[in-house]
C-alpha positions in Angstrom: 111.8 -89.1 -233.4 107.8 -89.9 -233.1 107.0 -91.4 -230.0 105.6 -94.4 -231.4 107.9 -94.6 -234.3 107.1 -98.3 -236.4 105.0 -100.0 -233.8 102.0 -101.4 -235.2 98.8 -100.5 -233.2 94.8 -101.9 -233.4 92.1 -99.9 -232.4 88.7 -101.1 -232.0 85.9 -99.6 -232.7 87.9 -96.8 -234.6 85.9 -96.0 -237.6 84.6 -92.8 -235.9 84.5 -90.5 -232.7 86.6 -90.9 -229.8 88.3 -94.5 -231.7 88.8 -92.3 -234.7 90.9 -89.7 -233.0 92.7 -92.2 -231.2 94.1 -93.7 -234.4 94.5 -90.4 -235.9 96.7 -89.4 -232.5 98.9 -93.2 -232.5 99.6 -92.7 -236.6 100.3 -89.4 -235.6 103.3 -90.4 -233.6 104.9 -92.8 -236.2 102.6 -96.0 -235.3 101.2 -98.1 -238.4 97.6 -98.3 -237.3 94.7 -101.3 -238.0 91.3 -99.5 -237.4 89.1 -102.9 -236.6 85.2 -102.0 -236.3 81.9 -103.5 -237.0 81.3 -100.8 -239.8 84.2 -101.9 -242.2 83.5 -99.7 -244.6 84.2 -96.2 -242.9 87.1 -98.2 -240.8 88.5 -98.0 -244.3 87.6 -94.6 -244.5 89.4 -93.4 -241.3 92.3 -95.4 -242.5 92.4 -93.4 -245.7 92.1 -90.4 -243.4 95.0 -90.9 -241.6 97.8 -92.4 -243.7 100.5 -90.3 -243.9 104.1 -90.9 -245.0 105.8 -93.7 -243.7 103.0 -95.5 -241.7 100.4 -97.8 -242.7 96.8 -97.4 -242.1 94.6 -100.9 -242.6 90.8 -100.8 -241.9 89.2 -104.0 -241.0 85.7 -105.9 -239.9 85.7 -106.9 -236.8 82.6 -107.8 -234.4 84.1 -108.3 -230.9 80.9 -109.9 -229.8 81.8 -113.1 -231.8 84.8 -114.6 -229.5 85.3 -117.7 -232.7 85.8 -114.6 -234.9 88.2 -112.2 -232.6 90.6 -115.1 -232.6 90.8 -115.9 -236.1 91.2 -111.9 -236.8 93.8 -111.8 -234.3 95.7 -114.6 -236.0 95.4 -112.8 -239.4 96.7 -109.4 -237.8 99.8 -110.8 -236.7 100.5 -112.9 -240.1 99.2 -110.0 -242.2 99.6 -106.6 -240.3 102.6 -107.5 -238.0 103.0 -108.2 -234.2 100.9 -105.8 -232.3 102.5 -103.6 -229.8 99.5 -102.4 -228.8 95.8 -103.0 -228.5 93.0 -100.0 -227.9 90.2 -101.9 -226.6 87.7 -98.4 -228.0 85.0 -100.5 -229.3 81.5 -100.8 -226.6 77.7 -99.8 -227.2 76.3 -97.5 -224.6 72.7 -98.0 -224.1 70.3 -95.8 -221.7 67.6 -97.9 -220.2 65.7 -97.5 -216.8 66.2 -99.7 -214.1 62.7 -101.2 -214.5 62.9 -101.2 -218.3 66.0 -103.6 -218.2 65.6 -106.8 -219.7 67.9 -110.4 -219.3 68.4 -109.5 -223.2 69.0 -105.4 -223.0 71.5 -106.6 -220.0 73.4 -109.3 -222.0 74.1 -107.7 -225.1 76.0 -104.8 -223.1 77.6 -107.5 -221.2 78.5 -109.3 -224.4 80.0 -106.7 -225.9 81.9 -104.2 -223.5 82.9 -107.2 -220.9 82.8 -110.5 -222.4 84.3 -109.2 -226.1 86.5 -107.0 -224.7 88.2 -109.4 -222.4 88.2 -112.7 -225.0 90.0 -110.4 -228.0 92.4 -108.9 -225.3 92.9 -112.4 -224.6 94.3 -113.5 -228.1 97.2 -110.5 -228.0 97.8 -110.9 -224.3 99.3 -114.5 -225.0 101.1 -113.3 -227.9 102.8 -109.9 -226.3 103.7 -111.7 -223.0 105.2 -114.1 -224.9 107.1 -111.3 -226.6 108.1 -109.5 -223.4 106.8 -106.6 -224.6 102.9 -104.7 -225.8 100.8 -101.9 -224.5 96.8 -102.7 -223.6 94.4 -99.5 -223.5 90.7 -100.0 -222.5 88.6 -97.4 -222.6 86.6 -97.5 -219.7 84.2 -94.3 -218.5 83.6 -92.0 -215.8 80.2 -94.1 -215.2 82.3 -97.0 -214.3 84.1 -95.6 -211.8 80.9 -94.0 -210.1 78.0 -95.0 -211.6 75.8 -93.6 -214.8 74.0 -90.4 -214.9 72.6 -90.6 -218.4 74.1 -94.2 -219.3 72.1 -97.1 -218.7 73.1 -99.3 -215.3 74.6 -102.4 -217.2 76.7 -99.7 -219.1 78.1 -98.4 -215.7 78.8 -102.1 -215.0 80.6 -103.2 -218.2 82.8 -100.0 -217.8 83.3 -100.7 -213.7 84.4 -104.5 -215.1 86.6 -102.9 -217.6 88.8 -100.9 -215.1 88.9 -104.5 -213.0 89.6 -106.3 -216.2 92.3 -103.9 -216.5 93.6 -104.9 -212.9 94.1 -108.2 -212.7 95.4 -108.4 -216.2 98.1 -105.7 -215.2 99.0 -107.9 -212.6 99.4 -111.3 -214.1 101.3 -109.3 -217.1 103.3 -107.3 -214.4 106.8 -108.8 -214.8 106.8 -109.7 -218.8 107.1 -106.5 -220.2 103.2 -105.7 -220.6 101.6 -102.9 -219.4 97.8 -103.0 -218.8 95.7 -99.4 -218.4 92.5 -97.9 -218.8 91.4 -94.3 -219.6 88.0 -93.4 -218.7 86.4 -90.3 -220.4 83.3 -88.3 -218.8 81.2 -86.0 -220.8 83.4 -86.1 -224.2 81.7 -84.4 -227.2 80.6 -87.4 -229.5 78.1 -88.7 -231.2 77.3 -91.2 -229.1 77.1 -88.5 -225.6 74.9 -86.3 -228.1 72.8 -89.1 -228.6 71.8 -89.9 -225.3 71.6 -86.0 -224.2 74.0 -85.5 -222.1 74.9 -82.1 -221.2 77.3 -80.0 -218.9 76.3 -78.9 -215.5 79.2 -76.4 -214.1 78.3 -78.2 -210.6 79.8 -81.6 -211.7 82.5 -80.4 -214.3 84.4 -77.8 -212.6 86.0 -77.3 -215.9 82.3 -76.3 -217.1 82.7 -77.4 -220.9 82.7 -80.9 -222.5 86.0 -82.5 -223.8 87.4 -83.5 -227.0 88.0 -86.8 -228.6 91.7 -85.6 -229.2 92.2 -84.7 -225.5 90.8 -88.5 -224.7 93.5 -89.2 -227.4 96.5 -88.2 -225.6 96.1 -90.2 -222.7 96.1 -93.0 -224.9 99.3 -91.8 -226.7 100.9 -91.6 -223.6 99.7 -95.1 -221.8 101.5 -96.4 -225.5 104.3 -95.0 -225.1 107.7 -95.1 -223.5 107.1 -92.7 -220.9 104.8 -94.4 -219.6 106.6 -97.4 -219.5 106.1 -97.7 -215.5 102.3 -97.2 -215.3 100.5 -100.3 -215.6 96.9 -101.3 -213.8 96.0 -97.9 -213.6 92.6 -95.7 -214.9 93.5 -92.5 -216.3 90.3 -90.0 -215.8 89.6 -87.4 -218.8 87.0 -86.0 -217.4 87.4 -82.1 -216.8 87.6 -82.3 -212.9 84.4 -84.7 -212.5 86.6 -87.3 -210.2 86.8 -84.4 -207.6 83.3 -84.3 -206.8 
């Protein structure tokens, strides 16, 4: 039996990269899967890309900036998709900007986006799992949260850091209803997004001396979902080729 087998999963930001594989990975293991991004028209594609037998793959718009909007799309899920068992917070923008070229508006729309959408759409499904007694939340957090940004932007380190305390506290006031809370925080992951703002492998800091997969980023996420990992709550898993250890 599929370790997910008939649980219906959302993933943000999943049209493409690390999102992408992550729904490709939870409809891999039985789970009907909403892809929910600001580009709806791939998020349809990656749905079409990943329906197999016996699970169903929705794409859908979804800007988790818009707080109004994240409600009524979480209503619509659970009257259209089916009660979600679990939520992939995937979708953030990473932005590289010096420390003097920051601005109150460069600052906020990270903020807006990574922290303050992040937390008010996890908000609409942690009411409605709690209330269940059951439901798996993923955030994606990032090696630059938990020590700060080498090619990333400062207020990107800070969302992610804010992510992995989001993660926390909601672990703990969802610790005895069946809800488990988690984050998984990649480091140098080849994607479109690291390409874009150069980053590159020094064997120094990644002992593993090679970049890592979406699919590898994946399957933490698979397992945070599942049953086995029924026990694990409030934690960050690092995916990160040995860069914690330095």
């Amino acid at each position: 039996m599929a370790l997910l087998e008939g649980r219906n999963a959302i993933v943000t930001g999943g049209a493409k990269g690390i999102g992408k594989a992550i729904a490709q990975a939870l409809a891999g293991e039985g789970a009907n899967v909403l892809i929910a991004d600001l580009d709806a028209e791939n998020a349809r594609a990656a749905a079409d890309d990943i329906r197999v037998e016996g699970v169903k793959a929705e794409g859908r718009y979804l800007d988790i900036g818009d707080v109004d909007g994240a409600s009524a799309f979480a209503a619509a899920v659970e009257d259209e998709f089916g009660p979600a068992d679990i939520l992939v917070n995937n979708a953030g923008v990473c932005r590289t900007v010096s420390v003097m070229d920051m601005t109150p508006d460069e600052w906020d729309r990270v903020m807006d986006i990574n922290i303050r959408g992040t937390f008010f759409l996890t908000q609409q499904f942690f009411g409605r799992m709690t209330a269940r007694g059951s439901g798996r939340i993923i955030s994606l957090g990032s090696i630059s949260g938990e020590r700060g940004a080498r090619f990333a932007g400062m207020h990107y380190s800070v969302s992610k850091a804010g992510v992995i305390m989001m993660t926390k506290a909601l672990a703990l006031n969802a610790a005895d209803t069946g809800v488990t809370v988690n984050t998984v925080s990649p480091g140098i992951i080849d994607t479109e997004m690291t390409r874009s703002i150069n980053s590159v492998v020094d064997p120094k800091d990644v002992p593993m001396n090679r970049m890592g997969t979406a699919d590898e980023v994946a399957q933490a996420v698979v397992f945070l979902a599942s049953d086995m990992a029924a026990y694990v709550t409030g934690q960050n898993i690092s995916v990160n080729g040995g860069q914690s250890m330095r």
